[in-house]
C-alpha positions in Angstrom: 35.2 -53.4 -43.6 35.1 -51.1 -47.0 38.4 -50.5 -48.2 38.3 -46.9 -50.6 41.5 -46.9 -52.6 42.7 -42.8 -52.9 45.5 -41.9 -55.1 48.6 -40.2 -53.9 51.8 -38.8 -55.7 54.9 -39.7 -54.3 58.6 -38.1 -54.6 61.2 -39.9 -53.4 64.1 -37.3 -54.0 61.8 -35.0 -52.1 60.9 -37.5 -49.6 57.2 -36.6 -49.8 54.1 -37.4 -50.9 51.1 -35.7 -51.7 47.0 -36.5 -52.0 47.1 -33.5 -54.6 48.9 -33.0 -57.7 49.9 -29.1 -56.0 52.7 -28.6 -58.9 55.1 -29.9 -56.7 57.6 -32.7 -58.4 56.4 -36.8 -57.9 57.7 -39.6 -59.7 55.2 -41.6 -59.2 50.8 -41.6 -58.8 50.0 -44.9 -56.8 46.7 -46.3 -55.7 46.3 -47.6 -52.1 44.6 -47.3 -48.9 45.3 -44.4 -47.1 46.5 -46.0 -44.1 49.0 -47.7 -46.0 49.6 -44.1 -47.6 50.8 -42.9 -44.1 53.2 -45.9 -44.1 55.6 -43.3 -46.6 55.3 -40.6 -44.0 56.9 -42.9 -41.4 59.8 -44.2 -43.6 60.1 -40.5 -45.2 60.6 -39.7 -41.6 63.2 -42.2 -40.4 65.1 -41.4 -43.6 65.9 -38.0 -42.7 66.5 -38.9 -38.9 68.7 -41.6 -40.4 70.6 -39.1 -42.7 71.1 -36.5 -40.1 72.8 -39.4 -38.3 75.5 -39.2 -41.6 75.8 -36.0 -41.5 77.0 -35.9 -37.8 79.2 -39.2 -38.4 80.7 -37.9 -41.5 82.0 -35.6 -39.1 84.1 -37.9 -37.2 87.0 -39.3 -39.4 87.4 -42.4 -37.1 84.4 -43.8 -38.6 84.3 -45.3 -41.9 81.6 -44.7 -44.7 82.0 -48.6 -45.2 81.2 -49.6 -41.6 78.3 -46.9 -40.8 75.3 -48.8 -40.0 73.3 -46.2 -40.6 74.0 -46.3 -44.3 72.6 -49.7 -43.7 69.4 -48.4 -42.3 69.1 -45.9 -45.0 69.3 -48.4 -47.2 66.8 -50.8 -46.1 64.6 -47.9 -45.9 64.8 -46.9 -49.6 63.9 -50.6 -50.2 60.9 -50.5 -48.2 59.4 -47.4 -49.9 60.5 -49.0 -53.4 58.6 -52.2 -52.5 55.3 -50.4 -52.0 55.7 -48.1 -54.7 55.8 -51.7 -56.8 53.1 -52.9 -55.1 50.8 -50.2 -55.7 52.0 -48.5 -59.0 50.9 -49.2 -62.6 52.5 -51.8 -64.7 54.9 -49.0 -66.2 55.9 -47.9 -62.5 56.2 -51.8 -61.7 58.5 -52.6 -64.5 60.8 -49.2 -63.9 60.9 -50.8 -60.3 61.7 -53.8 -61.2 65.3 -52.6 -62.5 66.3 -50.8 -59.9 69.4 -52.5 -58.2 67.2 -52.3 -54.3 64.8 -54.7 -56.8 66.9 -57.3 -56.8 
């Protein structure tokens, strides 16, 4: 099977990502697949499913922040979309990756 690499643009404070530069605001231009592309509109998805699950439990004072598993979630997410970004960015977007605490 031929594999054609395509390039994308990704913004992770916008949760988004893009096959066209459209002026909107990415962090980063990766090289991958495009099936694997789709694997950020999944977790961008689950993010905000995940964070609308905060916004309902920050709601309900009997709940810690501390004990939320969604935090959790949200969390393991971020790493996840960090991860691929590493695996498929540049050696510049690797090594900027590479010292973000969700690195380590």
């Amino acid at each position: 099977m031929i594999h054609i690499d395509t390039t994308i643009y990704v913004s992770v404070a916008n949760q988004s990502y893009s096959y066209l530069p459209l002026g909107l605001p990415c962090e980063f231009k990766l090289q991958l697949e495009e099936q694997k592309a789709r694997l950020f509109e999944k977790l961008f998805l689950q993010l905000n499913s995940l964070e609308f699950d905060n916004i309902v439990r920050a709601h309900l004072p009997y709940i810690p922040y501390h004990l939320d598993e969604s935090n959790d979630e949200i969390d393991m997410r971020m790493k996840k979309i960090y991860a691929l970004i590493h695996e498929f960015g540049d050696q510049h977007t690797k090594e900027f990756v590479e010292q973000l605490p969700y690195f380590h």
